[in-house]
N, C-alpha and C positions, 0 to 999 in steps of 0.2 A: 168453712173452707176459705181462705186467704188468693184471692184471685191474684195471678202471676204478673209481675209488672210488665207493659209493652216494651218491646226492643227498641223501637224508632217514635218517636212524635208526629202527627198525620200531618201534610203540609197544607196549606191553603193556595189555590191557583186563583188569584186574581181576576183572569178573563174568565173562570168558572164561577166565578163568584158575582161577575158585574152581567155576563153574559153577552161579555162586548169581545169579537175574536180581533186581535191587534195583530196587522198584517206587517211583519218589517222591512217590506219590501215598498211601504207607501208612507208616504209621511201624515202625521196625525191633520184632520181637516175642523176649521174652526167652522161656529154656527154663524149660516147665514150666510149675510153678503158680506162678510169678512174672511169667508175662505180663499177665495181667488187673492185678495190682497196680499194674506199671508204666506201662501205658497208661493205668489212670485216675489214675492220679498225673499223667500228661501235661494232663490235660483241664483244668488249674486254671492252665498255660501262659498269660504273655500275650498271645502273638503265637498269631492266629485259626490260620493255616496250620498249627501244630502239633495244634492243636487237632482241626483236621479230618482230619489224619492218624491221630490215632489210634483217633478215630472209627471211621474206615474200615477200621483194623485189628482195632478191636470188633466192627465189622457180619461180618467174614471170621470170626473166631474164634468167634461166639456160635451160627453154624453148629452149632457140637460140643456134643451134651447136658450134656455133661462142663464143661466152659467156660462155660456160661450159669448150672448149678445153684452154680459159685461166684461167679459174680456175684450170685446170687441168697440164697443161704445168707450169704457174707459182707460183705453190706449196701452191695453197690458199687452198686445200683441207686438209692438214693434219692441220692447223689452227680449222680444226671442232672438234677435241679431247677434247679439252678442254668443247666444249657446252654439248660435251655426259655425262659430266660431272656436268653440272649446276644445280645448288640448285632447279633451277625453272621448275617445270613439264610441262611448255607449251613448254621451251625454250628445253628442249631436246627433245621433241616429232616433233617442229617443223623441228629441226637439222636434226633429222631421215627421216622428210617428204623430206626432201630437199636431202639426200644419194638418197632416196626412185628414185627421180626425175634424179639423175645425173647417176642410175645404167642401165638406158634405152641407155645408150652409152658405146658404148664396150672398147675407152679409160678411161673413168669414172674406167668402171669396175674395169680394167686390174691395174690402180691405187690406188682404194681402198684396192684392194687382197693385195697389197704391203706394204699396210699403217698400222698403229698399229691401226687405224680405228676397223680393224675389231674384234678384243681380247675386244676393250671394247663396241661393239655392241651386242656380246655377252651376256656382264654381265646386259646389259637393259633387257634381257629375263627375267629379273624378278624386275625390275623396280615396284616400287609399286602402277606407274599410269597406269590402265590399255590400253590406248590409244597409250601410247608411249610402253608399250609391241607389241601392234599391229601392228604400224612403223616399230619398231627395224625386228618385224617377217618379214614384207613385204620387209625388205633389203635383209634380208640373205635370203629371198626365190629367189626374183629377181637373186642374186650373185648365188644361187646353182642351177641357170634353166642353164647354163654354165658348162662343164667338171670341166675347171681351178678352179670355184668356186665352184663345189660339191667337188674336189678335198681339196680347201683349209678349208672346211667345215667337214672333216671326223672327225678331232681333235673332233667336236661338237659334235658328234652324239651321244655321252652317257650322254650328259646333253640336249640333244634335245629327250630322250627314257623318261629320268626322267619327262621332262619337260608334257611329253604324259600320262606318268602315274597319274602327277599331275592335271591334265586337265580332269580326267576321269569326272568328275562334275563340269567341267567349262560349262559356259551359253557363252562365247567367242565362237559362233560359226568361225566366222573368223580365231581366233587364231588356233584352230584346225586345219582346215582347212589346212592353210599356211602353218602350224608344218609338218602336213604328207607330203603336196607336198614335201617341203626341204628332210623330210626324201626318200620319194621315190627317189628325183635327187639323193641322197648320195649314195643309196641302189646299184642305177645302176649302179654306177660307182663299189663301192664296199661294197658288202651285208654284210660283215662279220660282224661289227662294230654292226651293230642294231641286228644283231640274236642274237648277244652275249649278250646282255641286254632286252632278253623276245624280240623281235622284231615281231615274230607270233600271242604271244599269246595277246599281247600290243594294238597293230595293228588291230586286229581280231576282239577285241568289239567293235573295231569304225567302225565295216563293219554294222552295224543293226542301224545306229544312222540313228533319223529320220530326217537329213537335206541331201540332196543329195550333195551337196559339198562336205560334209564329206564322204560319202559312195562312193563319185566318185574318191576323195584321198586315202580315204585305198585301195581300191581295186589294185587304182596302185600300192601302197608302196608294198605291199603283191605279186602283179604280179612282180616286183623289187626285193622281194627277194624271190623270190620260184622260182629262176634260176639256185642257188646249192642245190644238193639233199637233205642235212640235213634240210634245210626248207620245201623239197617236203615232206619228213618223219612229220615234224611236224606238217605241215597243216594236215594232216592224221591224226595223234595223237590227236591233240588239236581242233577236230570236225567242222575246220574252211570252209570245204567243202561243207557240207549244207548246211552254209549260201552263199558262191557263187554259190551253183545253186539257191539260190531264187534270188538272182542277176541277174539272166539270166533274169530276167521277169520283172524288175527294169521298170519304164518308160521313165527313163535318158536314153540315146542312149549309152555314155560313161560311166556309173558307168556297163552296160551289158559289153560295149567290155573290160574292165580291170577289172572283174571277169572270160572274158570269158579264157581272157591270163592267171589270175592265174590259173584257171582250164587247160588249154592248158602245161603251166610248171609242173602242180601237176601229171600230167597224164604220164607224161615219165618213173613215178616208178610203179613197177605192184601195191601196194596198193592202186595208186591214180588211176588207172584202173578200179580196182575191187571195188573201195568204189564208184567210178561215174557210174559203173551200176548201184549197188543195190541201188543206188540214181536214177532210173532213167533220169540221164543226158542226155543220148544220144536223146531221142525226142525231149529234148528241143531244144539243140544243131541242131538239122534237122530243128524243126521249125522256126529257127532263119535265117536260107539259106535260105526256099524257101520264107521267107517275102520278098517283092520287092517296093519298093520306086518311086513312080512316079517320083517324083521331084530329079533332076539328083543331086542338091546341095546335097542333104537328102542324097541320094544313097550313095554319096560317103563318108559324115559322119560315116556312118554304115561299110566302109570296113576292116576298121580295129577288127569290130567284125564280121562281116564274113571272115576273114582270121584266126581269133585266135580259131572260131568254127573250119572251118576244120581241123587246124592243130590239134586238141584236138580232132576231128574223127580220125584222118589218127590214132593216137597213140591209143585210144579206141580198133582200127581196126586190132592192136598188140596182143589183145585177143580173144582168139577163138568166146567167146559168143558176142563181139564186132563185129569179122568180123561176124558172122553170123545172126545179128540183122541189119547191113548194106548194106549186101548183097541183102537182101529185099528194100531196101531204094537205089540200086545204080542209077535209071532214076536222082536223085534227084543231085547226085556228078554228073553225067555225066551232065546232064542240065548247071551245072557253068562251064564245063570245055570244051565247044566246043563253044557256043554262041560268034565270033567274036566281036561282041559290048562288052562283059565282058571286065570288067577291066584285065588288062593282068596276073597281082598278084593273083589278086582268080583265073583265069582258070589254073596257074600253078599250085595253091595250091590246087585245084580240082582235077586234076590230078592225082598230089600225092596220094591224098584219094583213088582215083579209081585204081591205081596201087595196093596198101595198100592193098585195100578190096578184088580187085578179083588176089590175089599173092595165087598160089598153089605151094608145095612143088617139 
């Protein structure tokens, strides 16, 4: 019998054959320490498509410690100026994803602050695509979780206050978001810059926004700056205090403890005293001590809002009607401040209260 001839010829597939899967969305990477070379040699391409592939094959590669310190050492980073630059909206978004990547290392970092990098990262803050506004944020938040980079970020902060104002009706939760943290890094290093541009009163609407991201970042920026008194005056003034004792009852663990610290900073001047009684604060403040946390991870989550509660009693306890509403409640300071298993931070900061509260003349 005469076997039937095939209809088609079988084809052969290449990347089945070599067992190499060829991604076209990355550009091919050479061996060794000639890959970085060659990919930024690609980046000066005039066709965008190239471009963005080898971007893409940067953001894979800069993964590797090894692979980023020669970007870093052999000066291929200030080569990215130019892409922050590019006509093409992926191509600078990309650019920024890849900073974004390279600022998780502290030589990166330390380099970028140096570089004129960061004057035109800046001016992407208003970028007209909104994605690579959201990069560009993600650099300069990265760089200002760093002294040296809140430091070299203070220049920003009145185009980072504008940028907040402008936001007030942005649907960018994100951006938000980012904006405040950066502004909180800045703040702590130094407040003055954002007071001086409505900083409280700025700040302050974004404490009631319904994403708790956001209400987790004001609270700090706001705890960041109600460290010098003329912001303790104005949280007081500009009725920002109410809205941090609804905080206290937030269901975030951290938008309570960085309402509890603004409340804790607001409370060293007698009006922020006297306005968090008639606020009845102090109960809350108590109820938030004696909640206890099974789970030891939890427990210690929460110590930083139970140390910023105390310290926000111990100063409460600075006035009369203070101490004499605490005095009633001392089982409750004493209880955190003998129990040996206590974290050692709250029984000292226990302490204090119980000093505080029962001090007679």
């Amino acid at each position: 019998p005469t076997i039937p001839p095939t209809t088609s010829e079988p084809t052969l597939d290449i990347s089945e054959m070599t067992g190499v899967h060829i991604d076209p969305s990355r550009a091919p990477v050479a061996f060794g320490r000639l890959a970085i070379p060659e990919l930024f040699a690609q980046l000066v391409e005039p066709d965008a498509a190239r471009r963005l592939r080898a971007l893409a094959s940067l953001c894979d590669l800069t993964h590797d410690p090894e692979r980023l310190y020669q970007v870093v050492s052999e000066g291929f980073l200030d080569q990215l100026e130019v892409l922050l630059k590019d006509g093409d909206a992926a191509v600078r978004t990309r650019t920024c994803e890849l900073l974004h990547l390279v600022t998780s290392h502290n030589i990166a970092r330390q380099a970028l602050l140096s570089s004129p990098l960061l004057a035109r990262l800046s001016q992407l803050l208003d970028d007209p695509s909104p994605l690579c506004r959201t990069r560009a944020h993600r650099v300069m938040n990265s760089l200002a979780l760093l002294p040296a980079g809140a430091k070299a970020l203070q220049a920003l902060v009145p185009k980072l206050m504008l940028k907040l104002q402008e936001e007030q009706e942005e649907k960018e939760e994100e951006v938000q978001a980012l904006l405040l943290s950066t502004l909180s890094c800045c703040s702590r290093l130094d407040a003055a810059p954002a007071l001086s541009h409505r900083g409280v009163t700025l700040i302050g609407r974004k404490l009631s926004h319904a994403c708790s991201n956001i209400r987790r970042e004001a609270a700090g920026a706001m705890m960041a700056l109600s460290v010098i008194v003329i912001a303790m005056s104005q949280v007081c003034e500009a009725a920002v205090l109410p809205v941090l004792a609804d905080l206290l009852r937030d269901q975030d663990v951290d938008v309570q403890a960085n309402a509890a610290g603004a409340i804790m900073n607001t409370v060293v001047i007698t009006t922020g005293k006297h306005q968090c009684l008639e606020l009845d604060v102090l109960p809350v403040l108590l109820e938030l001590l004696s909640q206890r946390k099974p789970d030891v991870e939890e427990e210690q989550r929460r110590k930083a809002l139970v140390l910023y509660s105390l310290r926000a009693l111990t100063s409460l306890a600075e006035a009369p009607e203070g101490r004499r509403r605490l005095l009633l409640q001392l089982p409750l300071l004493v209880g955190r401040s003998e129990p040996p298993e206590e974290d050692a931070d709250i029984r000292r900061a226990a302490r204090t209260a119980v000093n505080v509260v029962t001090w007679t003349p």
